[in-house]
N, C-alpha and C positions, 0 to 999 in steps of 0.2 A: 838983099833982104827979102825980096819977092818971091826968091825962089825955095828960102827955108819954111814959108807960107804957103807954097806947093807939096812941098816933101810934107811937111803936117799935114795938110789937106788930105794930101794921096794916103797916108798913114792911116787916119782917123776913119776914110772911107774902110780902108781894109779891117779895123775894127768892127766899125757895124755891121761889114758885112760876116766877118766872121760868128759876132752875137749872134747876127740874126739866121745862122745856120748855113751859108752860102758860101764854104771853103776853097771851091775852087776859086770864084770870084777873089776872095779875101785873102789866095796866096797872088793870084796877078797883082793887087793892090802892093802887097807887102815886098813882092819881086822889085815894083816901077819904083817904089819909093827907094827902095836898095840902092837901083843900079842908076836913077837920078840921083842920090846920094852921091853916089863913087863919082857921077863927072861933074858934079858942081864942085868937090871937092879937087879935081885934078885942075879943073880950070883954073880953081885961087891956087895951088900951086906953080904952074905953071906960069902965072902971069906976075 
């Protein structure tokens, strides 16, 4: 459960940063949140 409240977290930073005009920042946000996406999800597969 903690970790779907990281990926949000990570997400919503990428949003404000994207608002507040800071793209590159807010595609690194949007990349971590991805690519922790894909192995949160390979774990529950895997296990």
């Amino acid at each position: 459960m903690n970790k779907y409240i990281v990926i949000g977290l990570i997400f919503i930073a990428g949003l404000v940063s994207f608002i507040s005009g800071q793209f590159i920042v807010a595609t690194v946000f949007f990349a971590s949140a991805a690519i922790y996406s894909n192995i949160v999800k390979r774990v529950n597969i895997n296990s």
